[in-house]
Predicted model as a PDB file, atoms N, CA, C, CB and O in Angstrom, pLDDT in the B-factor column:
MODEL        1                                                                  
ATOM      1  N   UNK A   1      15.018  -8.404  74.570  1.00 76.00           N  
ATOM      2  CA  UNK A   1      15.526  -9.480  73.748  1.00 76.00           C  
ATOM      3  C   UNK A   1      16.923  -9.169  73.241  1.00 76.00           C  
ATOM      4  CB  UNK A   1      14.593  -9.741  72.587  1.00 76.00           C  
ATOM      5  O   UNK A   1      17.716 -10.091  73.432  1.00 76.00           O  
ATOM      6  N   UNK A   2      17.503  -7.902  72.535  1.00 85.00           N  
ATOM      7  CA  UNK A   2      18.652  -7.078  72.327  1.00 85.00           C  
ATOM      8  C   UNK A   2      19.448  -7.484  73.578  1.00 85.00           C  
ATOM      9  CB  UNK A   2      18.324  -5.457  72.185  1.00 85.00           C  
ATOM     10  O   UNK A   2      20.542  -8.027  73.426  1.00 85.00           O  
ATOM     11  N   UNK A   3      19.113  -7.323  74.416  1.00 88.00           N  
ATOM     12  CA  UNK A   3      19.845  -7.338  75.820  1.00 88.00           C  
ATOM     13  C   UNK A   3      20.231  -8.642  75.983  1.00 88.00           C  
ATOM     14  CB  UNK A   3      18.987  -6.888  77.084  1.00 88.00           C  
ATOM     15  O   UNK A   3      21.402  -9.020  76.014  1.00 88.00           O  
ATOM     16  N   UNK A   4      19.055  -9.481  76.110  1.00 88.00           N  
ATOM     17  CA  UNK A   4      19.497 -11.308  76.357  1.00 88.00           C  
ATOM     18  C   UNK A   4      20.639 -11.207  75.283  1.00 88.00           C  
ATOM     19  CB  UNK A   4      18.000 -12.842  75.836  1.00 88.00           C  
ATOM     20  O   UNK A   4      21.726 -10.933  75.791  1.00 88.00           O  
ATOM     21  N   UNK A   5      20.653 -11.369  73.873  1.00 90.00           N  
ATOM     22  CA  UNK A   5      21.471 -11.888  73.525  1.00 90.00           C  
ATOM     23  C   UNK A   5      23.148 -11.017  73.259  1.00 90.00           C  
ATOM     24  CB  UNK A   5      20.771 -12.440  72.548  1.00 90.00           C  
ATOM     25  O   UNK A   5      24.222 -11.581  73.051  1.00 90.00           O  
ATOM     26  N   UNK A   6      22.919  -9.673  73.344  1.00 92.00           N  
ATOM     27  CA  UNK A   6      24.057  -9.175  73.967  1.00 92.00           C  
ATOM     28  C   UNK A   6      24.867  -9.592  75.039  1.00 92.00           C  
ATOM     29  CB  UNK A   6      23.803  -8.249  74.252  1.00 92.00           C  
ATOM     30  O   UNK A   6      26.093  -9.703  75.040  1.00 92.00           O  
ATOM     31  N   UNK A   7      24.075  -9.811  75.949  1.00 91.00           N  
ATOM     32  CA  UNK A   7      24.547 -10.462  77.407  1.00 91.00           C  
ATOM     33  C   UNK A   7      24.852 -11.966  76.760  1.00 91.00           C  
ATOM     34  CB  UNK A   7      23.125 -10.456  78.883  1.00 91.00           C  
ATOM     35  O   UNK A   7      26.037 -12.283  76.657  1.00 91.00           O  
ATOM     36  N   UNK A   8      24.107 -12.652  76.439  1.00 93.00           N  
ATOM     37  CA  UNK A   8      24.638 -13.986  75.868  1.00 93.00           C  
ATOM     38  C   UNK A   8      26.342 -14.112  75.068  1.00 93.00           C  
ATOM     39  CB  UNK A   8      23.438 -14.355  74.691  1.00 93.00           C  
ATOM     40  O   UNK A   8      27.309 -14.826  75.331  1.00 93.00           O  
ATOM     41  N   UNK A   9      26.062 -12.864  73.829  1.00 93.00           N  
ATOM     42  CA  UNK A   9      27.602 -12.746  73.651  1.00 93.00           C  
ATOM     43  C   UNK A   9      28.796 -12.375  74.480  1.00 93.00           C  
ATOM     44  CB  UNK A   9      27.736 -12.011  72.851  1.00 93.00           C  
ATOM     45  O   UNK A   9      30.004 -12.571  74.344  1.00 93.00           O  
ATOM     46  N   UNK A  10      28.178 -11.872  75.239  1.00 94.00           N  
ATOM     47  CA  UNK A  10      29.527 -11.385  75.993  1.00 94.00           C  
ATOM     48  C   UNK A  10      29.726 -12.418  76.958  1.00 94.00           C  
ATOM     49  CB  UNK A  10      29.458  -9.879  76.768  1.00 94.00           C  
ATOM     50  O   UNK A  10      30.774 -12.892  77.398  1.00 94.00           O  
ATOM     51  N   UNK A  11      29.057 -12.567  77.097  1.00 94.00           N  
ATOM     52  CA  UNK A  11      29.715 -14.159  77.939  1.00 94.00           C  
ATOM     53  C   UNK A  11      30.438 -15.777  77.112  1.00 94.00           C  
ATOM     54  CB  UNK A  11      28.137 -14.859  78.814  1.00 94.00           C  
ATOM     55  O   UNK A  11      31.131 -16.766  77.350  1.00 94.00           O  
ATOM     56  N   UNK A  12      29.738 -15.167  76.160  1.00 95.00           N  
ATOM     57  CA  UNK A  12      30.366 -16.001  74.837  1.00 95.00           C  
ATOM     58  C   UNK A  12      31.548 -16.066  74.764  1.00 95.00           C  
ATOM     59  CB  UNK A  12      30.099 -15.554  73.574  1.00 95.00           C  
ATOM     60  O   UNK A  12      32.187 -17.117  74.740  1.00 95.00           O  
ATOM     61  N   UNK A  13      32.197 -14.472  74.699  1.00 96.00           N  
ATOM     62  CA  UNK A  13      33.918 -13.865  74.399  1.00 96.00           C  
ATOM     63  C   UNK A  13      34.061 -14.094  75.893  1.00 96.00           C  
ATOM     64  CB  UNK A  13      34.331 -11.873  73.701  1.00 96.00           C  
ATOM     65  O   UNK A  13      34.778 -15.053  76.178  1.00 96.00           O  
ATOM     66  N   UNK A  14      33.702 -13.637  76.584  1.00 96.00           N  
ATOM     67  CA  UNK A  14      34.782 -14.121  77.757  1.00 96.00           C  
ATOM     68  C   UNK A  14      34.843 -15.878  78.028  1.00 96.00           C  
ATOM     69  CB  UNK A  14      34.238 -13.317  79.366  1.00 96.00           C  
ATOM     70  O   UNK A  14      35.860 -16.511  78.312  1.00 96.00           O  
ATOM     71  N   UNK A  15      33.786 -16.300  77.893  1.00 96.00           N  
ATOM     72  CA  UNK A  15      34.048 -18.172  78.032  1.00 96.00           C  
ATOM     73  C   UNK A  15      35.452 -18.341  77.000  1.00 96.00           C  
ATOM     74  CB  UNK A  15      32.298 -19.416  77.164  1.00 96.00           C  
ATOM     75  O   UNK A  15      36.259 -19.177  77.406  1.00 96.00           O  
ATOM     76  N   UNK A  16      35.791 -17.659  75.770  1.00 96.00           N  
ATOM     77  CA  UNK A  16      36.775 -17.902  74.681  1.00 96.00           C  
ATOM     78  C   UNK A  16      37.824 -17.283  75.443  1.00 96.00           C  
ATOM     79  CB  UNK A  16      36.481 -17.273  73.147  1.00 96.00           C  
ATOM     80  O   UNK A  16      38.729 -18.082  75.679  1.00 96.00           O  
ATOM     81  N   UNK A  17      38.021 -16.065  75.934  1.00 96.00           N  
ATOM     82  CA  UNK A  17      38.641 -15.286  76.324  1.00 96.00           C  
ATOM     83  C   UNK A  17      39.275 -16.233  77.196  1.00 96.00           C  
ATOM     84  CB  UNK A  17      38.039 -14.161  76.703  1.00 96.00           C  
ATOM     85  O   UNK A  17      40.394 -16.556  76.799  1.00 96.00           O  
ATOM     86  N   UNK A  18      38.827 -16.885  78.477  1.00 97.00           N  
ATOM     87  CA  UNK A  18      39.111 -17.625  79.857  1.00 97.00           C  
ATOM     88  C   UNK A  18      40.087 -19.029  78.785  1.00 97.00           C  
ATOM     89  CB  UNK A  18      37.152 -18.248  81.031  1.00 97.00           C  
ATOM     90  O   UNK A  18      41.306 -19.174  78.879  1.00 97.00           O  
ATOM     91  N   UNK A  19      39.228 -19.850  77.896  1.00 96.00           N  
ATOM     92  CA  UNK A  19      39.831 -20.439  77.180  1.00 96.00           C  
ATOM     93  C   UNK A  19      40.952 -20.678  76.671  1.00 96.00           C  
ATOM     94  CB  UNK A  19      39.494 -20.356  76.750  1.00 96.00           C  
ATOM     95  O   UNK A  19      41.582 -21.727  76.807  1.00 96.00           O  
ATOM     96  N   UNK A  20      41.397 -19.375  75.822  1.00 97.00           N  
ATOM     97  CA  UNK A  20      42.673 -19.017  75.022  1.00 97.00           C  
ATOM     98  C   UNK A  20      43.951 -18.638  75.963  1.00 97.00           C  
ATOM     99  CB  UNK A  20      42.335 -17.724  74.043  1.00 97.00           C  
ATOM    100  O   UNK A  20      45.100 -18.682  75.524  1.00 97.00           O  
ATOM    101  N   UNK A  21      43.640 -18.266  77.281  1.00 97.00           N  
ATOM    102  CA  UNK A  21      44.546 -17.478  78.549  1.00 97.00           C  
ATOM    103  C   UNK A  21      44.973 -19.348  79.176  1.00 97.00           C  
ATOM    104  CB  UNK A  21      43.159 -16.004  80.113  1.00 97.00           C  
ATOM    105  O   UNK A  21      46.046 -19.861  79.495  1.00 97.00           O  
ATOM    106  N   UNK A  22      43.802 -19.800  79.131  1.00 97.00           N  
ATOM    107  CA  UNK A  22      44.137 -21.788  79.919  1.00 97.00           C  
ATOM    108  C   UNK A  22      45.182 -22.403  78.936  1.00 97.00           C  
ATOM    109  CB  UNK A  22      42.341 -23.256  79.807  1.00 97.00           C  
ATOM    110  O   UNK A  22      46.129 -23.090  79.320  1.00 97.00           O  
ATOM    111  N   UNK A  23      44.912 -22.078  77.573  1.00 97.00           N  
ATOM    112  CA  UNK A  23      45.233 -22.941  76.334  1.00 97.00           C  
ATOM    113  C   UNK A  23      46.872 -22.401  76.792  1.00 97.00           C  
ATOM    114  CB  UNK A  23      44.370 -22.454  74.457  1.00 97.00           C  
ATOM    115  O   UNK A  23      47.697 -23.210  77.218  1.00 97.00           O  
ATOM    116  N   UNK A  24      47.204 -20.801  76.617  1.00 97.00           N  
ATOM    117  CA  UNK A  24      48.478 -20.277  76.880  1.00 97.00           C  
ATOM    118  C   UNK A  24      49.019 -20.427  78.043  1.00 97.00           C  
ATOM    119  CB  UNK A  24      48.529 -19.118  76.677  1.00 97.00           C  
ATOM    120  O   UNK A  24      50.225 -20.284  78.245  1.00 97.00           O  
ATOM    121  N   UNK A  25      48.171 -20.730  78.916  1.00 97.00           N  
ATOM    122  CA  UNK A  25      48.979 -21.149  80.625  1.00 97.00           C  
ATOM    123  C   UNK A  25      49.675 -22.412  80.180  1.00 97.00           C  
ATOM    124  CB  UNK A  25      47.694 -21.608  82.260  1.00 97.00           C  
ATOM    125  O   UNK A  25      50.859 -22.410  79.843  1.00 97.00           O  
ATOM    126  N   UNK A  26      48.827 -23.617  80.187  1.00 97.00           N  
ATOM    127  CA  UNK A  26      49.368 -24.667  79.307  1.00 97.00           C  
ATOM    128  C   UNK A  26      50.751 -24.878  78.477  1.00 97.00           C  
ATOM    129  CB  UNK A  26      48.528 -24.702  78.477  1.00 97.00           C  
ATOM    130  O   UNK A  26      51.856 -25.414  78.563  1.00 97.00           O  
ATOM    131  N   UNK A  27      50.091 -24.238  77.776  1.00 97.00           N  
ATOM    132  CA  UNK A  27      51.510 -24.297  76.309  1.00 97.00           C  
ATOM    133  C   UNK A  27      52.738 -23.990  76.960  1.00 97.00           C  
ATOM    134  CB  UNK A  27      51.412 -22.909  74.827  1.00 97.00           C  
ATOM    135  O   UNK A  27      53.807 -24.489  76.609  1.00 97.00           O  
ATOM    136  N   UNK A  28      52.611 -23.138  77.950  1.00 97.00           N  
ATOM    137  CA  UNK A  28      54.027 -21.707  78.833  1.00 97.00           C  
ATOM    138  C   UNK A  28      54.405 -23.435  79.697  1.00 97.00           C  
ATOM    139  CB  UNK A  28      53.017 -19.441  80.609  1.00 97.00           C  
ATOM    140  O   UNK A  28      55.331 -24.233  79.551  1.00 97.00           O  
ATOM    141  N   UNK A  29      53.410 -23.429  80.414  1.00 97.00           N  
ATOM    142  CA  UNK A  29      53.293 -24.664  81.174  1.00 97.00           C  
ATOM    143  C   UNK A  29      54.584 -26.318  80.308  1.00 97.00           C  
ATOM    144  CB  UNK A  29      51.173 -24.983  81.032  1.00 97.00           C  
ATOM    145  O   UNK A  29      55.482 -26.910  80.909  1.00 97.00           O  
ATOM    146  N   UNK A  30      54.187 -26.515  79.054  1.00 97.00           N  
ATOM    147  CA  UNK A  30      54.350 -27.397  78.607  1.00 97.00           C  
ATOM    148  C   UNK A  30      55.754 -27.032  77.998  1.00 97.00           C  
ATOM    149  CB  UNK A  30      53.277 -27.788  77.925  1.00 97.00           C  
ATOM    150  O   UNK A  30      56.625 -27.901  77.999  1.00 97.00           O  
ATOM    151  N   UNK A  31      56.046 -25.631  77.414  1.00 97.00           N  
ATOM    152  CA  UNK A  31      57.053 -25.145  76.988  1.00 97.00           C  
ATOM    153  C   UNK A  31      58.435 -25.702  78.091  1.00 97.00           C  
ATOM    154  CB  UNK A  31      56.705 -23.577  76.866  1.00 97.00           C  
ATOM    155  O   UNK A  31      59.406 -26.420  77.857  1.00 97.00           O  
ATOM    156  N   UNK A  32      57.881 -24.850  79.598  1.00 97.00           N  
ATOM    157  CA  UNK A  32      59.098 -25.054  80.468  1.00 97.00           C  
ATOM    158  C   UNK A  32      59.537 -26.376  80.994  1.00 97.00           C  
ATOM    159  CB  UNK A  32      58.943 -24.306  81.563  1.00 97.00           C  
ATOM    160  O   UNK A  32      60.644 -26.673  81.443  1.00 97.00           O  
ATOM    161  N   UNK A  33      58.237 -27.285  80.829  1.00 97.00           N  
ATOM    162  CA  UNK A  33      58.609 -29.120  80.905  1.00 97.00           C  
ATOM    163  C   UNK A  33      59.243 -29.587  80.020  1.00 97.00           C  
ATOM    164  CB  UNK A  33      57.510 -30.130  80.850  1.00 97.00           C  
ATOM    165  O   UNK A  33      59.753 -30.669  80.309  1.00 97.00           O  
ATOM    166  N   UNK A  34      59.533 -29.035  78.531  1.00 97.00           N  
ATOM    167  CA  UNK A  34      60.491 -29.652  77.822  1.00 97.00           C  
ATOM    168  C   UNK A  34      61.663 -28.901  78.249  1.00 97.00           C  
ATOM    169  CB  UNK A  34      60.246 -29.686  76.348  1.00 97.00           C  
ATOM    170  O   UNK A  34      62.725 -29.524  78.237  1.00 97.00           O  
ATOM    171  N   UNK A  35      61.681 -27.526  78.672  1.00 97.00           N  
ATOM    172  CA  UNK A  35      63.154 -27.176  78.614  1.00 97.00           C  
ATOM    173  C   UNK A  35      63.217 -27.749  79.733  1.00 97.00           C  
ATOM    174  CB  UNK A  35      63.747 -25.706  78.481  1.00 97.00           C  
ATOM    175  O   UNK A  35      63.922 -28.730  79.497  1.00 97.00           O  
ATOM    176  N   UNK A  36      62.921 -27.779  80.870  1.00 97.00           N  
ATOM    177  CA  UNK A  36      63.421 -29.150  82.058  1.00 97.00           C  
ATOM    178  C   UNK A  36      63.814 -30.289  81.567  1.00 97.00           C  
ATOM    179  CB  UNK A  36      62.310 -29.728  83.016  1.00 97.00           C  
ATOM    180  O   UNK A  36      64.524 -31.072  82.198  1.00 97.00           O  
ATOM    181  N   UNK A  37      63.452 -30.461  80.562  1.00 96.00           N  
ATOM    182  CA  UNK A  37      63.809 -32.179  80.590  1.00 96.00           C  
ATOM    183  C   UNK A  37      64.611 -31.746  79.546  1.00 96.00           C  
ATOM    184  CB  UNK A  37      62.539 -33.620  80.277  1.00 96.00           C  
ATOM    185  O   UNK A  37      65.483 -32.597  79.718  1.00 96.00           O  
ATOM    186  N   UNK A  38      65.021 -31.095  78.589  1.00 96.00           N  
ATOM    187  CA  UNK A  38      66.323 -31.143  77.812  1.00 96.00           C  
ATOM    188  C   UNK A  38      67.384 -31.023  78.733  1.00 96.00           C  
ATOM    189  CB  UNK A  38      66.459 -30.056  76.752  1.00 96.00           C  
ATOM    190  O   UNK A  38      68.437 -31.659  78.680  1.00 96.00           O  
ATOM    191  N   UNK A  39      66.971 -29.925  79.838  1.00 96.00           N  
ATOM    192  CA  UNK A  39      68.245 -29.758  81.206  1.00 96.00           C  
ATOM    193  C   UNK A  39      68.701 -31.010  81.200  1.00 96.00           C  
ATOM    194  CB  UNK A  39      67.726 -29.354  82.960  1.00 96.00           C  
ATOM    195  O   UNK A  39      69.475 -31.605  80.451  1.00 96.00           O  
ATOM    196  N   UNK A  40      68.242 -31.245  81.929  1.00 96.00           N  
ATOM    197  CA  UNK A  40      67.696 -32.978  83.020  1.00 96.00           C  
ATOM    198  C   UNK A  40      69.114 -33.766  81.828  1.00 96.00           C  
ATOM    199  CB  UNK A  40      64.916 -34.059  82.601  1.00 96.00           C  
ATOM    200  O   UNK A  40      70.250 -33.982  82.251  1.00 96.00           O  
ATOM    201  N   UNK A  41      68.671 -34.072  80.367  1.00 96.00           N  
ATOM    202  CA  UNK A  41      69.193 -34.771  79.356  1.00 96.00           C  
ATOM    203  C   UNK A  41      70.814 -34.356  79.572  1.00 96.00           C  
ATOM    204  CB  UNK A  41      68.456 -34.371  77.876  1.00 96.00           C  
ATOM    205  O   UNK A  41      71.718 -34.929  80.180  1.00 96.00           O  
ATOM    206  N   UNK A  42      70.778 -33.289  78.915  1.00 95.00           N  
ATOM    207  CA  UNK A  42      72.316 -33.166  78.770  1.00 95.00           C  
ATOM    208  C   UNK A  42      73.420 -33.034  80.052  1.00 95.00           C  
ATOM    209  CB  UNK A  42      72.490 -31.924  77.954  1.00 95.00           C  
ATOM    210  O   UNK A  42      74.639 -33.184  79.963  1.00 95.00           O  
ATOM    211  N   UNK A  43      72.512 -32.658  81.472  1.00 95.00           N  
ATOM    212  CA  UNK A  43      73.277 -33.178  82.636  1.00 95.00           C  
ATOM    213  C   UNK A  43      73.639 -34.188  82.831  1.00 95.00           C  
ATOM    214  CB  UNK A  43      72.889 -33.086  83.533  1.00 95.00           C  
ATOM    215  O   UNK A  43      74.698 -34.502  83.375  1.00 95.00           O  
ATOM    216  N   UNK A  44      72.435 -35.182  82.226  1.00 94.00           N  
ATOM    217  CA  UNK A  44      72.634 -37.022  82.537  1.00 94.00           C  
ATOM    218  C   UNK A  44      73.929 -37.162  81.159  1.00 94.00           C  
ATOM    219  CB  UNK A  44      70.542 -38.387  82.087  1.00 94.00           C  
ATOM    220  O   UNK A  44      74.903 -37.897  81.325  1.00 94.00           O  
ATOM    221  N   UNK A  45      73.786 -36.558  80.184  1.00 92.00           N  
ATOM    222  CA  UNK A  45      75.035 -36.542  78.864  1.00 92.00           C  
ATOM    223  C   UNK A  45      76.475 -36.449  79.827  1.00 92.00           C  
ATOM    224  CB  UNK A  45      74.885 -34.774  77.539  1.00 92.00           C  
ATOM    225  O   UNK A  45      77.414 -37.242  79.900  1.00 92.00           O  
ATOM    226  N   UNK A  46      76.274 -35.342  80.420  1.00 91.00           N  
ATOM    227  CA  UNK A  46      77.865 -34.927  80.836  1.00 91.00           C  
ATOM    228  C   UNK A  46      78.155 -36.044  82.034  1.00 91.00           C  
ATOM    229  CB  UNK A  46      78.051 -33.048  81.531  1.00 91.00           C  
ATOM    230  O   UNK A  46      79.249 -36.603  82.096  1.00 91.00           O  
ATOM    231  N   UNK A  47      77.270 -36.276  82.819  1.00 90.00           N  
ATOM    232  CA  UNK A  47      77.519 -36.952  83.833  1.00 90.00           C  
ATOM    233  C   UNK A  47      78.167 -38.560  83.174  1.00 90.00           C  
ATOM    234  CB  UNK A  47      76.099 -36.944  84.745  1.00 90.00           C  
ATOM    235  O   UNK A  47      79.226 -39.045  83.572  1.00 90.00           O  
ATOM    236  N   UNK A  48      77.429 -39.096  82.297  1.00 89.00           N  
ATOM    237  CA  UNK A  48      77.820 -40.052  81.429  1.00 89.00           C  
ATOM    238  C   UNK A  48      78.907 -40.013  81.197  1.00 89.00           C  
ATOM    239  CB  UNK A  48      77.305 -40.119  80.447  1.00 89.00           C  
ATOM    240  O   UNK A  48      79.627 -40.867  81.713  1.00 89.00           O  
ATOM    241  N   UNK A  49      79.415 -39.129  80.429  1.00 88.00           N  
ATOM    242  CA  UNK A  49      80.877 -38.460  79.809  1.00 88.00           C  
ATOM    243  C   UNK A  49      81.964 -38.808  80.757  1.00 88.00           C  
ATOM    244  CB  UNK A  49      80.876 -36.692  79.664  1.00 88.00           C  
ATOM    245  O   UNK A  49      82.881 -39.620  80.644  1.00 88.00           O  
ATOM    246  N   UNK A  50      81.625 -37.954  81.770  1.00 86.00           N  
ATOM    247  CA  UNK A  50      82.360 -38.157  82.860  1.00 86.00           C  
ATOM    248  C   UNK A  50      82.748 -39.580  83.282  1.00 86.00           C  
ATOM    249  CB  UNK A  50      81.715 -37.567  83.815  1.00 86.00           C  
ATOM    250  O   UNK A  50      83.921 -39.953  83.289  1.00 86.00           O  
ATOM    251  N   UNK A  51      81.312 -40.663  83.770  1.00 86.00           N  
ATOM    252  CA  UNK A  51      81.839 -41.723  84.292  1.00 86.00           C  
ATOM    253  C   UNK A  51      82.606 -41.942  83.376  1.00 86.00           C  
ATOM    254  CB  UNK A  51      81.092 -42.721  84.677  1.00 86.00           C  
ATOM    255  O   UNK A  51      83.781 -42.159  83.671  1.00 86.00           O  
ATOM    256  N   UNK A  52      82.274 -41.954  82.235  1.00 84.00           N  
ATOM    257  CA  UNK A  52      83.022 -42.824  81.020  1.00 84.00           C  
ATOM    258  C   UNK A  52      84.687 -42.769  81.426  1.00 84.00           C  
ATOM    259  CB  UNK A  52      82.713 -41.993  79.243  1.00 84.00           C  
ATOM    260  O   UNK A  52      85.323 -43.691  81.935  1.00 84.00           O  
ATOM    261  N   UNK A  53      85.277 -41.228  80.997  1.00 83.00           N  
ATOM    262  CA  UNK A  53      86.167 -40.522  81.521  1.00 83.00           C  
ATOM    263  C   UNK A  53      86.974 -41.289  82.129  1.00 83.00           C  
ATOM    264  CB  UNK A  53      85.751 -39.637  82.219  1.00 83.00           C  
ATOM    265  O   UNK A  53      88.006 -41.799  81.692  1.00 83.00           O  
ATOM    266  N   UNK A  54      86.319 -41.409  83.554  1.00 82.00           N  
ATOM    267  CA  UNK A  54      86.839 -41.675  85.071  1.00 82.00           C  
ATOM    268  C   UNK A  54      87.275 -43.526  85.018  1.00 82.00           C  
ATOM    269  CB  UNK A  54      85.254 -41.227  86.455  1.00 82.00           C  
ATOM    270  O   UNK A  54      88.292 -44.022  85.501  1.00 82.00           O  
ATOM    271  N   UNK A  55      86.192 -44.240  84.306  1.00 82.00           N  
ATOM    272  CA  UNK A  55      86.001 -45.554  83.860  1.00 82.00           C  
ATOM    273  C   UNK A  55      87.263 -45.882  83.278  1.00 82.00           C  
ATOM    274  CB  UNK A  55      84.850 -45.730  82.918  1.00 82.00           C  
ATOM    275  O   UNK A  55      87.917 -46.784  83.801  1.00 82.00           O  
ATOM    276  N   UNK A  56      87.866 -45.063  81.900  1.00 81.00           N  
ATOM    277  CA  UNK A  56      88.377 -45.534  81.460  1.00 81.00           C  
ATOM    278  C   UNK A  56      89.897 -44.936  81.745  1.00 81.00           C  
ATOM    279  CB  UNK A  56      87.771 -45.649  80.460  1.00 81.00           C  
ATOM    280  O   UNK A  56      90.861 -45.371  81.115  1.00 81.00           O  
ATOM    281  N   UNK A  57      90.011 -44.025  82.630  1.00 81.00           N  
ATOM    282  CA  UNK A  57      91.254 -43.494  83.600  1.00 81.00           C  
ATOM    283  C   UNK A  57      91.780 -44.690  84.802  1.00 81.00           C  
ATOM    284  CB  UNK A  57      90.628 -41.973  84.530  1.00 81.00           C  
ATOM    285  O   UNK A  57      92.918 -45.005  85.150  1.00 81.00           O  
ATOM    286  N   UNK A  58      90.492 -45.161  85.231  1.00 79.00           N  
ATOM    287  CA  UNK A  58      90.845 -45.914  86.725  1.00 79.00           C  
ATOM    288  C   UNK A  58      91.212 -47.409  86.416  1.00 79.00           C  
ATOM    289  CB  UNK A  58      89.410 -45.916  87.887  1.00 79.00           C  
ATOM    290  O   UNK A  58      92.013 -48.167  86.963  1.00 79.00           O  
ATOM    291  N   UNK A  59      89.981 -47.653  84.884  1.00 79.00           N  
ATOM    292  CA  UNK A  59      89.951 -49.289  84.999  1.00 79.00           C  
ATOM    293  C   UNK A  59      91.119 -50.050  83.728  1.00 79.00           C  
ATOM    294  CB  UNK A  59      88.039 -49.863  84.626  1.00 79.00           C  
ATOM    295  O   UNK A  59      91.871 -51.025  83.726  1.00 79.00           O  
ATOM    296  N   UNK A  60      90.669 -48.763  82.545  1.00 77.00           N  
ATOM    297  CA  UNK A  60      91.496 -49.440  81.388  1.00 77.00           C  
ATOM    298  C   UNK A  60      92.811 -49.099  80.883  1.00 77.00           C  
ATOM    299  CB  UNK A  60      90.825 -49.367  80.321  1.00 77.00           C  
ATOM    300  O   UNK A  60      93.392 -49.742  80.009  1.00 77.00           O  
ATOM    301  N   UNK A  61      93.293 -47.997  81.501  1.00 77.00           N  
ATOM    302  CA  UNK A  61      93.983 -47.290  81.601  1.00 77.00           C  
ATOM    303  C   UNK A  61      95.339 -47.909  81.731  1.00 77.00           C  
ATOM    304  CB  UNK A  61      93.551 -46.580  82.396  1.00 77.00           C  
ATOM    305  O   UNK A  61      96.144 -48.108  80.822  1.00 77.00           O  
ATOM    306  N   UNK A  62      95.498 -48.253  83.325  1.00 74.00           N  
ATOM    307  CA  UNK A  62      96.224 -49.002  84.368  1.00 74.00           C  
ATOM    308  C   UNK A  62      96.431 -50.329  83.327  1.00 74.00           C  
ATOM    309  CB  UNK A  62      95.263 -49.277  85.995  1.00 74.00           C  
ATOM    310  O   UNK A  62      97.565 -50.763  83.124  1.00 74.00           O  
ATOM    311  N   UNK A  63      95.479 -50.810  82.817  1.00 70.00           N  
ATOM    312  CA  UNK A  63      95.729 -52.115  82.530  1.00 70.00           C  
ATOM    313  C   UNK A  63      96.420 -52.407  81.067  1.00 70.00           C  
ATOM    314  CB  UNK A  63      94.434 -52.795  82.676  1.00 70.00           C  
ATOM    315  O   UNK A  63      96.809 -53.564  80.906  1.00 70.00           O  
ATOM    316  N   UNK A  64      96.563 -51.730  80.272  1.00 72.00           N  
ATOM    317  CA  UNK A  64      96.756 -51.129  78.979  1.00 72.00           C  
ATOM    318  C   UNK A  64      98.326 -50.989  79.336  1.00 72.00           C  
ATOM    319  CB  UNK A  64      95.786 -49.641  78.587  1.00 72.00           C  
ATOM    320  O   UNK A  64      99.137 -51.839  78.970  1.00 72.00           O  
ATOM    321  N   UNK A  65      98.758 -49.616  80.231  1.00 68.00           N  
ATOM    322  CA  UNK A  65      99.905 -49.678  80.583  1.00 68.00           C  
ATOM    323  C   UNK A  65     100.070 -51.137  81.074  1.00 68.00           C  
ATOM    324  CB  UNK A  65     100.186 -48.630  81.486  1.00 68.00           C  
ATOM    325  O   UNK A  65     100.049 -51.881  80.094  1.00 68.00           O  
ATOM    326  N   UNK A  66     100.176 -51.597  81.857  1.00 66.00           N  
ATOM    327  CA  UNK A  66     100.391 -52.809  82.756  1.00 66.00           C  
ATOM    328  C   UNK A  66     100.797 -53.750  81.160  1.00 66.00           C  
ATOM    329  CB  UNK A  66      98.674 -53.402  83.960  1.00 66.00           C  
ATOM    330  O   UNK A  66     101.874 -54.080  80.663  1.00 66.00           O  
ATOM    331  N   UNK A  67      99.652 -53.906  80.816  1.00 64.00           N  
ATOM    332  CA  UNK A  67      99.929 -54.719  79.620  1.00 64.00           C  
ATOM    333  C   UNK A  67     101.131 -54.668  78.406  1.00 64.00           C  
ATOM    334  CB  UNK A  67      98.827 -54.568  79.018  1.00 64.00           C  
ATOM    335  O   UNK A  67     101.764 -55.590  77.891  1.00 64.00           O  
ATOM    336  N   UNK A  68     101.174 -53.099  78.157  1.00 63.00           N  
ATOM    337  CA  UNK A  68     102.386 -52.674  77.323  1.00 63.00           C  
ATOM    338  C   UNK A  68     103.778 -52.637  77.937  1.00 63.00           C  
ATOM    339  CB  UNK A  68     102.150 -51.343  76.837  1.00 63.00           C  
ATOM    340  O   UNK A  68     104.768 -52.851  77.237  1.00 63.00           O  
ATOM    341  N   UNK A  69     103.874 -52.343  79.350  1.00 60.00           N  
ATOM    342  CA  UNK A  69     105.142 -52.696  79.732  1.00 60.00           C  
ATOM    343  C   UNK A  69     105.165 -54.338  80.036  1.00 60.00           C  
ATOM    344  CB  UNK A  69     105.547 -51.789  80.992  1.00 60.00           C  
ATOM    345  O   UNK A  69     106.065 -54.881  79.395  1.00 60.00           O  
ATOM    346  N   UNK A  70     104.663 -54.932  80.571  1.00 55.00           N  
ATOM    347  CA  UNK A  70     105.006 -56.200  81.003  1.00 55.00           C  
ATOM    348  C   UNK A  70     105.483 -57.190  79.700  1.00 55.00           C  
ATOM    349  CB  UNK A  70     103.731 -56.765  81.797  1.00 55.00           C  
ATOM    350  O   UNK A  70     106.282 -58.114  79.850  1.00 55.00           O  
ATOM    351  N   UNK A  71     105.020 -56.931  78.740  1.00 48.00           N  
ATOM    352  CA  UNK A  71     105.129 -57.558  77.215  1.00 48.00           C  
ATOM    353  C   UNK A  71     106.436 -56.786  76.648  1.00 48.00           C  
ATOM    354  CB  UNK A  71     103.592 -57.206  76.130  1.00 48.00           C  
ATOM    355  O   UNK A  71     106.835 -57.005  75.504  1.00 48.00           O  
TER     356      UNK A  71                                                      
ENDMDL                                                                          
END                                                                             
């Protein structure tokens, strides 16, 4: 009877054991999906930046001058 429920506990701690190691795969797991997606964010930031940049070099730029000399 000592034995059954010895053996019962120890399978107890390892069912917790297997548990707490899933819970931390997870979390590690869930940790590196946000730092991916903060990546992901501030690439799409700079890339933004940029068109902006380029947008307002190619389109408003030209026309601004154009406008201040012709006047």
């Amino acid at each position: 009877m000592i034995r059954a429920e010895l053996k019962a506990e120890e399978e107890r701690l390892e069912a917790e054991q297997k548990a707490e190691e899933e819970r931390l795969k997870e979390e590690e797991e869930r940790k590196a999906r946000k730092a991916a997606a903060e990546k992901r964010m501030a690439e799409a930031k700079a890339r933004a930046e940029v068109s902006k940049v380029y947008y307002e070099c190619v389109y408003v730029m030209p026309y601004t001058i154009k406008l201040t000399y012709v006047v």
